[in-house]
PDBQT receptor file of N, H, CA, C and O in Angstrom, charges set to zero:
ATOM      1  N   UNK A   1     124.211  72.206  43.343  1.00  0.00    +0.000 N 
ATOM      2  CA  UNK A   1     124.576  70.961  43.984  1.00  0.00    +0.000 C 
ATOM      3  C   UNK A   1     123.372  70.396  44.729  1.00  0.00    +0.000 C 
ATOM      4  O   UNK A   1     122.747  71.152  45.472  1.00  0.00    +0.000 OA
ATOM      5  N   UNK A   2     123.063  69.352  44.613  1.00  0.00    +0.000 N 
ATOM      6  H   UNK A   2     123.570  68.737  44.010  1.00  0.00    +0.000 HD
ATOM      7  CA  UNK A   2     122.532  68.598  44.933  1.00  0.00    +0.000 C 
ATOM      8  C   UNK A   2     122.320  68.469  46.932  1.00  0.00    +0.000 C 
ATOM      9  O   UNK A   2     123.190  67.953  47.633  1.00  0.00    +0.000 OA
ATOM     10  N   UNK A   3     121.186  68.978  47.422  1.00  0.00    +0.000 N 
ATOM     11  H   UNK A   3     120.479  69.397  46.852  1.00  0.00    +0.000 HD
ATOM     12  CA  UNK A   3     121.438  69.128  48.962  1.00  0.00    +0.000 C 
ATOM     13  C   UNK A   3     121.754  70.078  49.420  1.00  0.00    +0.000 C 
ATOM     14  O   UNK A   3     121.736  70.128  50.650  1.00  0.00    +0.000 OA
ATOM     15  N   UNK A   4     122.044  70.868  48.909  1.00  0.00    +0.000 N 
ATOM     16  H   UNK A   4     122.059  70.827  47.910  1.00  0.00    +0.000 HD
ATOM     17  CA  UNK A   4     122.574  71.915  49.217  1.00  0.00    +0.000 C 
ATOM     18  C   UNK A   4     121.675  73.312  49.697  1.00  0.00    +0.000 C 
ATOM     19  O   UNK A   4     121.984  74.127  50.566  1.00  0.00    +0.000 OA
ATOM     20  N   UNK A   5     120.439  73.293  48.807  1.00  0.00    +0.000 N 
ATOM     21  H   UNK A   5     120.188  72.631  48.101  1.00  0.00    +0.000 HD
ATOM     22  CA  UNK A   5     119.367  74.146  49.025  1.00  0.00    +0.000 C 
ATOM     23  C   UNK A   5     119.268  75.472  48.475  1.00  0.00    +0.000 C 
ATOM     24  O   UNK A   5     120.080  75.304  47.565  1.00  0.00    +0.000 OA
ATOM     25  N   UNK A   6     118.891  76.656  48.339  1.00  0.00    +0.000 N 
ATOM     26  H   UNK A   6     118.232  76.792  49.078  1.00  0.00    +0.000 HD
ATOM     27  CA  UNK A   6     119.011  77.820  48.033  1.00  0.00    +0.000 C 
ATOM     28  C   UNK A   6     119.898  78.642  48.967  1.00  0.00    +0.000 C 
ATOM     29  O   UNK A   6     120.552  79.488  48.358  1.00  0.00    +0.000 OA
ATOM     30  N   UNK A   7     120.088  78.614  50.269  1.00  0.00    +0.000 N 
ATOM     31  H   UNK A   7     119.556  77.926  50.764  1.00  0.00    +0.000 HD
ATOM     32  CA  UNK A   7     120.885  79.548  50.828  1.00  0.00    +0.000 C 
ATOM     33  C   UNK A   7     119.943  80.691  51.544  1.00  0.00    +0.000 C 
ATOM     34  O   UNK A   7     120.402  81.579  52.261  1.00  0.00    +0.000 OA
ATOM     35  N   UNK A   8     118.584  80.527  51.240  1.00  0.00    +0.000 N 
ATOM     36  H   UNK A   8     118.211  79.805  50.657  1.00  0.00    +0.000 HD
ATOM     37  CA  UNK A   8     117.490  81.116  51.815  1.00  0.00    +0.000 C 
ATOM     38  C   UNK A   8     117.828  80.971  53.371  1.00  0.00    +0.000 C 
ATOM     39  O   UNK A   8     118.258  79.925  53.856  1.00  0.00    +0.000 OA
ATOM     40  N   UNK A   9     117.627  81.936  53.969  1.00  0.00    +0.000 N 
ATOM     41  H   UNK A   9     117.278  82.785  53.574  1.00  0.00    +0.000 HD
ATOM     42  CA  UNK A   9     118.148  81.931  55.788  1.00  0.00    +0.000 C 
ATOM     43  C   UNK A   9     116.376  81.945  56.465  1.00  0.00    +0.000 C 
ATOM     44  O   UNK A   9     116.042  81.257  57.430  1.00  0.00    +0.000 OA
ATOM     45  N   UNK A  10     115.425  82.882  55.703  1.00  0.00    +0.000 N 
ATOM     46  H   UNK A  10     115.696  83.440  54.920  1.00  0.00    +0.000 HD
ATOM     47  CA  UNK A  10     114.127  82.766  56.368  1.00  0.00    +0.000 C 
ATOM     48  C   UNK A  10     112.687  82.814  55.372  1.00  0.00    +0.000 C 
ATOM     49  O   UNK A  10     112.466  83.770  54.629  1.00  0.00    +0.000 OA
ATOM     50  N   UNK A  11     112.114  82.081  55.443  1.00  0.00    +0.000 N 
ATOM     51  H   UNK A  11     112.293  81.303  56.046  1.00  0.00    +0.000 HD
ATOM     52  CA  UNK A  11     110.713  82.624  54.717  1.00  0.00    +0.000 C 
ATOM     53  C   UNK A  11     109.288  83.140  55.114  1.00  0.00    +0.000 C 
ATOM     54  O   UNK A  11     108.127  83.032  54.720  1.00  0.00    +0.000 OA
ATOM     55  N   UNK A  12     110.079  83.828  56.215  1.00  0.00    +0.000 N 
ATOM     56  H   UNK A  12     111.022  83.916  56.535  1.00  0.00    +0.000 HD
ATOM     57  CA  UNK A  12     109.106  84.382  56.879  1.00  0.00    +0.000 C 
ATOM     58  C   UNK A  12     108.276  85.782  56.493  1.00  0.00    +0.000 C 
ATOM     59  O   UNK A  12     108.995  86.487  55.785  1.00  0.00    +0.000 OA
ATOM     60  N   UNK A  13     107.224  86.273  56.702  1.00  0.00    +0.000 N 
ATOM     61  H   UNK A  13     106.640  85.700  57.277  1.00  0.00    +0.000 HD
ATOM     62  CA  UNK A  13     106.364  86.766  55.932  1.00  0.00    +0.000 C 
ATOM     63  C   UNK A  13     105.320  87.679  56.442  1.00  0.00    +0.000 C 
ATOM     64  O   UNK A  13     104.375  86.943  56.724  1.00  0.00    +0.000 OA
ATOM     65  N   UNK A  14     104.963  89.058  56.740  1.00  0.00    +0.000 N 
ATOM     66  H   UNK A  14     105.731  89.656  56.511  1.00  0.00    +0.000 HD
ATOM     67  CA  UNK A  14     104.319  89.757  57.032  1.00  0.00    +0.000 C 
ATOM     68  C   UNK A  14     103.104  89.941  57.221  1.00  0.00    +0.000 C 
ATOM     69  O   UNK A  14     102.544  90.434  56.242  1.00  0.00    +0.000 OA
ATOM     70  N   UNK A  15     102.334  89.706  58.264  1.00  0.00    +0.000 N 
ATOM     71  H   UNK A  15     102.789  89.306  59.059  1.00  0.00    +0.000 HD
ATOM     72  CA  UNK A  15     100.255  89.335  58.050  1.00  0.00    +0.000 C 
ATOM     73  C   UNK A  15     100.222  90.034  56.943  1.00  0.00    +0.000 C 
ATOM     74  O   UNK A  15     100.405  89.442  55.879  1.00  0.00    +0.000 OA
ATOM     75  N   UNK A  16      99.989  91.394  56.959  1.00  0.00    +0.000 N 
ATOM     76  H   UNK A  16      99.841  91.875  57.823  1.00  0.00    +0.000 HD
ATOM     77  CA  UNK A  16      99.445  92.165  56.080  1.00  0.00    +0.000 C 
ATOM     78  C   UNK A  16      99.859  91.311  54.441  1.00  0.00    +0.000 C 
ATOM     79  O   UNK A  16      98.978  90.607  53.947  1.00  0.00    +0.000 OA
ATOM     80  N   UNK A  17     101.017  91.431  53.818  1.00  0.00    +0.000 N 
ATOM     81  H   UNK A  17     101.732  92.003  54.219  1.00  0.00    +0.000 HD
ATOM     82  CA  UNK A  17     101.584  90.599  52.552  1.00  0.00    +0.000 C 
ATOM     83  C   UNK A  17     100.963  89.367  52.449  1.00  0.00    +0.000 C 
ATOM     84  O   UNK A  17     100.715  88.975  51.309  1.00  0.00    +0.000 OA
ATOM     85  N   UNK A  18     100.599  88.535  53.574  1.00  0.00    +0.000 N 
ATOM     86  H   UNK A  18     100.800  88.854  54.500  1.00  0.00    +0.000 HD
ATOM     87  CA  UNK A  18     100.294  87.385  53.203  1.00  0.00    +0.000 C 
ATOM     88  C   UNK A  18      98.369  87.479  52.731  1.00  0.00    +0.000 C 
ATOM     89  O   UNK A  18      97.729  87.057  51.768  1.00  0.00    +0.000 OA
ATOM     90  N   UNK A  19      97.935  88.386  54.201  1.00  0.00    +0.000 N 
ATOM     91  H   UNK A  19      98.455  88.729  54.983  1.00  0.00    +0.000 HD
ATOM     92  CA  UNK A  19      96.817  88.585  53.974  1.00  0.00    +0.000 C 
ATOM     93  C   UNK A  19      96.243  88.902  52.074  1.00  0.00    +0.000 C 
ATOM     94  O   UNK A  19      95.333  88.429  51.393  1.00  0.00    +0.000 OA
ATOM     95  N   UNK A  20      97.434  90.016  51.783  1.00  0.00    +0.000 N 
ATOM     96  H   UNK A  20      98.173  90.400  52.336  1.00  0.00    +0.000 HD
ATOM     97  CA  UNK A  20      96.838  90.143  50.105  1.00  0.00    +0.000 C 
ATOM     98  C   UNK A  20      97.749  89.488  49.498  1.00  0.00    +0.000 C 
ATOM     99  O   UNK A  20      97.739  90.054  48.404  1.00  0.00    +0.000 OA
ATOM    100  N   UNK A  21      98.468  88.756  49.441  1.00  0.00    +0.000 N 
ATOM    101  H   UNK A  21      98.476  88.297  50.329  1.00  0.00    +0.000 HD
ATOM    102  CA  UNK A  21      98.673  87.302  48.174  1.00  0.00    +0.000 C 
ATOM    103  C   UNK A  21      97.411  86.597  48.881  1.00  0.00    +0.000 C 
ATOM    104  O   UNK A  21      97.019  85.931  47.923  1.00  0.00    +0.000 OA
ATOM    105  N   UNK A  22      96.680  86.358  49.734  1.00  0.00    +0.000 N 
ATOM    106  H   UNK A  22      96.998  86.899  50.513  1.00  0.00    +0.000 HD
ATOM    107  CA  UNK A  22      95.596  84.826  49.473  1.00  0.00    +0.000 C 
ATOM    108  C   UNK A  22      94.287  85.649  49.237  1.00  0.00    +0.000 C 
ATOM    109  O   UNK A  22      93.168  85.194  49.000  1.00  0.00    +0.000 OA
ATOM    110  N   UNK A  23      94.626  86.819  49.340  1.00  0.00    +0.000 N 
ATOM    111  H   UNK A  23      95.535  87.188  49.532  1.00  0.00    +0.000 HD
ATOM    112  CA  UNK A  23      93.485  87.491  48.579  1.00  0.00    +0.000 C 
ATOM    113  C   UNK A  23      93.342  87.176  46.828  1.00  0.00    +0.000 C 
ATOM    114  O   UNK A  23      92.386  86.833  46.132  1.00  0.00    +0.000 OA
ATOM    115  N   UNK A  24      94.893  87.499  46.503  1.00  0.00    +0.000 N 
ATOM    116  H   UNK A  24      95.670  87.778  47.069  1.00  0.00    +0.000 HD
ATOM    117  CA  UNK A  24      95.308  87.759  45.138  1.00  0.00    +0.000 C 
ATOM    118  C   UNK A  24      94.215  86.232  44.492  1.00  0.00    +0.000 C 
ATOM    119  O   UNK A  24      93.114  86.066  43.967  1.00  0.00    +0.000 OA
ATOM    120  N   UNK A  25      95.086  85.611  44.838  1.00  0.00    +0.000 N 
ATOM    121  H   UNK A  25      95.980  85.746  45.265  1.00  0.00    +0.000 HD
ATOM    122  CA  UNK A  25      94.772  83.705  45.004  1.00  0.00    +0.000 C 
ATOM    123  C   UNK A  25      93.858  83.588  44.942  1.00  0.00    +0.000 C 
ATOM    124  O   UNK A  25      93.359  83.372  43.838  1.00  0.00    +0.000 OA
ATOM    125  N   UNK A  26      92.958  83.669  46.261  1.00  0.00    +0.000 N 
ATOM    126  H   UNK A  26      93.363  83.845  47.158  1.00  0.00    +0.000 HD
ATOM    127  CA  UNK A  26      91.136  83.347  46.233  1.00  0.00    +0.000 C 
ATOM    128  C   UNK A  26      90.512  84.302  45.129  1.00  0.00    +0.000 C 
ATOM    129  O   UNK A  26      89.281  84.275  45.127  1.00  0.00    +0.000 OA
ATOM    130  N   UNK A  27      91.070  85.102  44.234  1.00  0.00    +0.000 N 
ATOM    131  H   UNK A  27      92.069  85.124  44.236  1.00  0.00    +0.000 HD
ATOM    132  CA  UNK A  27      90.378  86.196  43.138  1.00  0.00    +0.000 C 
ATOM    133  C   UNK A  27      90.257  85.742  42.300  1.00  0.00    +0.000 C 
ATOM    134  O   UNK A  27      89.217  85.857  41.651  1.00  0.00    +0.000 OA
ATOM    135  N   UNK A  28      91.578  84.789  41.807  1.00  0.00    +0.000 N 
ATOM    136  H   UNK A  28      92.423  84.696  42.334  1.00  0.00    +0.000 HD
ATOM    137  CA  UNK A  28      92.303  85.031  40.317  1.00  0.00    +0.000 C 
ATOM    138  C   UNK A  28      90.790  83.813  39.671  1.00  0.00    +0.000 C 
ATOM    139  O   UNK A  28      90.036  83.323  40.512  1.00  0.00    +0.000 OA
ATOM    140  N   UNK A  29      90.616  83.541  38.297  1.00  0.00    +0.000 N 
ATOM    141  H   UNK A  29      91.228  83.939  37.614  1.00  0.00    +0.000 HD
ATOM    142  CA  UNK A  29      89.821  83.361  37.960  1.00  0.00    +0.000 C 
ATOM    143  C   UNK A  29      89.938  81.857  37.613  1.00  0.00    +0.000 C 
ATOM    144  O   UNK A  29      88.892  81.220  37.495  1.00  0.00    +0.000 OA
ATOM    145  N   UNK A  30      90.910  81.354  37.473  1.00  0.00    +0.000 N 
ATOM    146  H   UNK A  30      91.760  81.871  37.569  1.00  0.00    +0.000 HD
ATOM    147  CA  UNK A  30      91.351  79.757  38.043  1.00  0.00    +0.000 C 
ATOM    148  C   UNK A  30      90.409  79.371  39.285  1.00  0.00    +0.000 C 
ATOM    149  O   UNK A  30      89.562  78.486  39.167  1.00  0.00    +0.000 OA
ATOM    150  N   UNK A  31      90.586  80.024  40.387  1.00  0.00    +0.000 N 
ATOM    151  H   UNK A  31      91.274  80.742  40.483  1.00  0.00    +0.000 HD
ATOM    152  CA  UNK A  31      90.419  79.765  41.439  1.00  0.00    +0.000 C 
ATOM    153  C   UNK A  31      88.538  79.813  41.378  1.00  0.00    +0.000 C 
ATOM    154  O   UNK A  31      87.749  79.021  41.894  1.00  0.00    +0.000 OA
ATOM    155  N   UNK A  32      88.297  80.872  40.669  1.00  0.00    +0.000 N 
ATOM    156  H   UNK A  32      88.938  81.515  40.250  1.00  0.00    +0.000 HD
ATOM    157  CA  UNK A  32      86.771  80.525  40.552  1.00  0.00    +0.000 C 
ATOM    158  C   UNK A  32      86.481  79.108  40.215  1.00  0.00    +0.000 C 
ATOM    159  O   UNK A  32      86.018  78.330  41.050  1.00  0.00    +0.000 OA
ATOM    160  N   UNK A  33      86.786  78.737  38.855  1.00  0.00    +0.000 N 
ATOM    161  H   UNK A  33      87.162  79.369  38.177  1.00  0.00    +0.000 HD
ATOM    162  CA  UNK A  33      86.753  77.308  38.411  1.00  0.00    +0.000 C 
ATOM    163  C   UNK A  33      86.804  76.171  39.276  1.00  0.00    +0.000 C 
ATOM    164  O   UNK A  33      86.176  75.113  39.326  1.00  0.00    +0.000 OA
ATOM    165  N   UNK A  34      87.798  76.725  39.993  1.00  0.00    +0.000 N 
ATOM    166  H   UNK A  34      88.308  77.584  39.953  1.00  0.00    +0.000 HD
ATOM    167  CA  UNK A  34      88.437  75.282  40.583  1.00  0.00    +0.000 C 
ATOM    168  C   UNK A  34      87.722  75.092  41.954  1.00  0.00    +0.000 C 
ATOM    169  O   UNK A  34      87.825  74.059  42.615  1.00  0.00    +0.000 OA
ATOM    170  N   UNK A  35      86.885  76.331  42.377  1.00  0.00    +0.000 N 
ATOM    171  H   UNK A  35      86.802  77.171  41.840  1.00  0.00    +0.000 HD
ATOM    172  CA  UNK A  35      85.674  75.964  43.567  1.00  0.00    +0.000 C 
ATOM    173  C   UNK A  35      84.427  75.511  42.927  1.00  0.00    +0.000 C 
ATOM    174  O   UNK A  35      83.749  74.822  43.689  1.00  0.00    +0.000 OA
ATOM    175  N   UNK A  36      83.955  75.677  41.840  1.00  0.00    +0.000 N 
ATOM    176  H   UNK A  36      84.506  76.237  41.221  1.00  0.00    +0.000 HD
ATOM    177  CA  UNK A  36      83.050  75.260  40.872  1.00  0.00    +0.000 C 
ATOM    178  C   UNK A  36      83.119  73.722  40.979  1.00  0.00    +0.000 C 
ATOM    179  O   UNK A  36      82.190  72.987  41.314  1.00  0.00    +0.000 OA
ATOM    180  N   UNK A  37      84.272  73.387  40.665  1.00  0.00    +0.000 N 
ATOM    181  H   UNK A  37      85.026  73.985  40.393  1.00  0.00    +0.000 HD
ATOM    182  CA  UNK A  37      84.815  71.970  40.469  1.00  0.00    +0.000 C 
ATOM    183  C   UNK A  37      84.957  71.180  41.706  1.00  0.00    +0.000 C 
ATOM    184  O   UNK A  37      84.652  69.989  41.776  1.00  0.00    +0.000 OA
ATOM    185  N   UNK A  38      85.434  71.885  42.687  1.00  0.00    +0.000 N 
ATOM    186  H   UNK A  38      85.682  72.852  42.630  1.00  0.00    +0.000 HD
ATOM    187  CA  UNK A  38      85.219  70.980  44.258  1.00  0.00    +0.000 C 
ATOM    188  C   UNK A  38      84.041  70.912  44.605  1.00  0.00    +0.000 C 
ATOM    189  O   UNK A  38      83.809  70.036  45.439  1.00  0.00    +0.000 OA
ATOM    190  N   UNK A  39      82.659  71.909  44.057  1.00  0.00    +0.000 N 
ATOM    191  H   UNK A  39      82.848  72.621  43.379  1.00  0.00    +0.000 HD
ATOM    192  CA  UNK A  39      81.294  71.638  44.498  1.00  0.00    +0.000 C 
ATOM    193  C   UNK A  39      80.547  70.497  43.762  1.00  0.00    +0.000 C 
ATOM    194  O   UNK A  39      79.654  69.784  44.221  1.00  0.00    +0.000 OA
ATOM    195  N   UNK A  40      81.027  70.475  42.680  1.00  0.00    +0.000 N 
ATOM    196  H   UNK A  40      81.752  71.054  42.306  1.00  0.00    +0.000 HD
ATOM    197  CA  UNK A  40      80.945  69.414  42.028  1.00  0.00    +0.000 C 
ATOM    198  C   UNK A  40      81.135  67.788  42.345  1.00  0.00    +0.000 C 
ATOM    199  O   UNK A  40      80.416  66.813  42.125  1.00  0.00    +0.000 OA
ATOM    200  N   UNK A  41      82.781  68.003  43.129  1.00  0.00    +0.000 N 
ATOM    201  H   UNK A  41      83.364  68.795  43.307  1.00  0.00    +0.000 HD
ATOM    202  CA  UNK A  41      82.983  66.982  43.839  1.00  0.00    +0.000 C 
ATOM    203  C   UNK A  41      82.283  66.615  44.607  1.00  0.00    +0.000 C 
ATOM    204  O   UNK A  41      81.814  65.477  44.607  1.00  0.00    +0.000 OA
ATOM    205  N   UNK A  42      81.970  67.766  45.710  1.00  0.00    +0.000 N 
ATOM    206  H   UNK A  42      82.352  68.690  45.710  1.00  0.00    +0.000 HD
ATOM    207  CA  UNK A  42      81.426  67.191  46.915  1.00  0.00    +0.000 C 
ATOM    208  C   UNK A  42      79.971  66.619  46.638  1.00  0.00    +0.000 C 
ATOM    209  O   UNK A  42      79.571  65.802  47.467  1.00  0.00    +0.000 OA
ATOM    210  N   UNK A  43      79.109  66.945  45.564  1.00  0.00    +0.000 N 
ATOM    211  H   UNK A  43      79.434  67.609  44.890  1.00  0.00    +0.000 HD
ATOM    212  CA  UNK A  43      78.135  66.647  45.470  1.00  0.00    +0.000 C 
ATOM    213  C   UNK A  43      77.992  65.428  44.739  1.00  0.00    +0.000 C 
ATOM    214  O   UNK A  43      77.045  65.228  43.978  1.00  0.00    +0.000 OA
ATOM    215  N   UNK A  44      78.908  64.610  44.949  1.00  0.00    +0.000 N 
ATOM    216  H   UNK A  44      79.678  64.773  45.567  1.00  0.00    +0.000 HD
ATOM    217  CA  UNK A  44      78.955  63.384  43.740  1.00  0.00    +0.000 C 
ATOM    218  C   UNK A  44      78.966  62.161  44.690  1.00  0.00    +0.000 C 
ATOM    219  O   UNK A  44      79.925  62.276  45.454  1.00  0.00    +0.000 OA
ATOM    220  N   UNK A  45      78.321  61.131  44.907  1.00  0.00    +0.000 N 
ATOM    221  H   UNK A  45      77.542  61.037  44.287  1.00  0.00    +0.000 HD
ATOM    222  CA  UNK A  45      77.785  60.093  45.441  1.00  0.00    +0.000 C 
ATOM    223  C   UNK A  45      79.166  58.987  45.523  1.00  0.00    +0.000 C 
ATOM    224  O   UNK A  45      79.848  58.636  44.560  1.00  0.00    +0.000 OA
ATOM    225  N   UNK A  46      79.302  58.665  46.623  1.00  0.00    +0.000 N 
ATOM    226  H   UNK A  46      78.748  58.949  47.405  1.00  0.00    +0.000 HD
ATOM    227  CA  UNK A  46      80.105  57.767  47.098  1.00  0.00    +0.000 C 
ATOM    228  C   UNK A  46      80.059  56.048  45.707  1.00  0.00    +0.000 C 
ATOM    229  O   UNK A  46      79.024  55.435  45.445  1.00  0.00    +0.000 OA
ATOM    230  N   UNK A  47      81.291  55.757  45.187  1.00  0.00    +0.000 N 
ATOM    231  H   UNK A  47      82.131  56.254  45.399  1.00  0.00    +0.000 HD
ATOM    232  CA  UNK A  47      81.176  54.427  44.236  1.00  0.00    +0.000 C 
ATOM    233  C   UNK A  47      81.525  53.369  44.797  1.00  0.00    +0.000 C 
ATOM    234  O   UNK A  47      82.722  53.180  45.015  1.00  0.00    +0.000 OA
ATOM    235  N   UNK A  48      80.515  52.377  45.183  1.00  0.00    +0.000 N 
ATOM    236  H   UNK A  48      79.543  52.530  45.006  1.00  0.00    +0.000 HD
ATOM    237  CA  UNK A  48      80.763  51.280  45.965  1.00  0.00    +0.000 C 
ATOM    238  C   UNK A  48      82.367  50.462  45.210  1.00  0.00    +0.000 C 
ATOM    239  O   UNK A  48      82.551  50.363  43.997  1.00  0.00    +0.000 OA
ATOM    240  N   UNK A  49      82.996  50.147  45.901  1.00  0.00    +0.000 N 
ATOM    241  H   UNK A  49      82.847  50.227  46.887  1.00  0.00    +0.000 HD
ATOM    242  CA  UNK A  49      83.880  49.124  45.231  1.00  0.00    +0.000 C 
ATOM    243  C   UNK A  49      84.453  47.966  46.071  1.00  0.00    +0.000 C 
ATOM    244  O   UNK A  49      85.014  47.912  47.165  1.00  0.00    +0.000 OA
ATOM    245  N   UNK A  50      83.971  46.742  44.814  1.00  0.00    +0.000 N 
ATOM    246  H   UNK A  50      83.515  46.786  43.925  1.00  0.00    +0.000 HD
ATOM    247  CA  UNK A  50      84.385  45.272  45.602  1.00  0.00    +0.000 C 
ATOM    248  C   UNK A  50      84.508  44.668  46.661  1.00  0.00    +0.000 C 
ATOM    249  O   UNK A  50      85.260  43.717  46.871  1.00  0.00    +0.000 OA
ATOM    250  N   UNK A  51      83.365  45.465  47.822  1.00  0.00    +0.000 N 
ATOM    251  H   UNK A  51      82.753  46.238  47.651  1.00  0.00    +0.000 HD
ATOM    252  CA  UNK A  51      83.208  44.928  49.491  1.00  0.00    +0.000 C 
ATOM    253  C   UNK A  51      82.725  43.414  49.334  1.00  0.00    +0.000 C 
ATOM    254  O   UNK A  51      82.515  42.726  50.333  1.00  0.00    +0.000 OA
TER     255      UNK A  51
């Protein structure tokens, strides 16, 4: 039903557990790529438009 939600009461979460899922995360080999790709970004020159 619609609104209703899962019925989940908390999603609360343990340092330690969280600490290694954003470990898991910052590892996986996507995540290499995809910092590759934000350095990329950042190094890319502002595109003037229609001032």
């Amino acid at each position: 039903m619609i609104g209703k939600g899962l019925g989940v009461v908390s999603n609360q979460v343990d340092n330690a557990t969280l600490i290694e899922v954003n470990s898991i995360i910052r590892n996986h080999p996507v995540e290499y790529i995809g910092e590759e790709l934000r350095g990329y970004m950042k190094d890319m020159k502002r595109i003037a438009v229609g001032d």
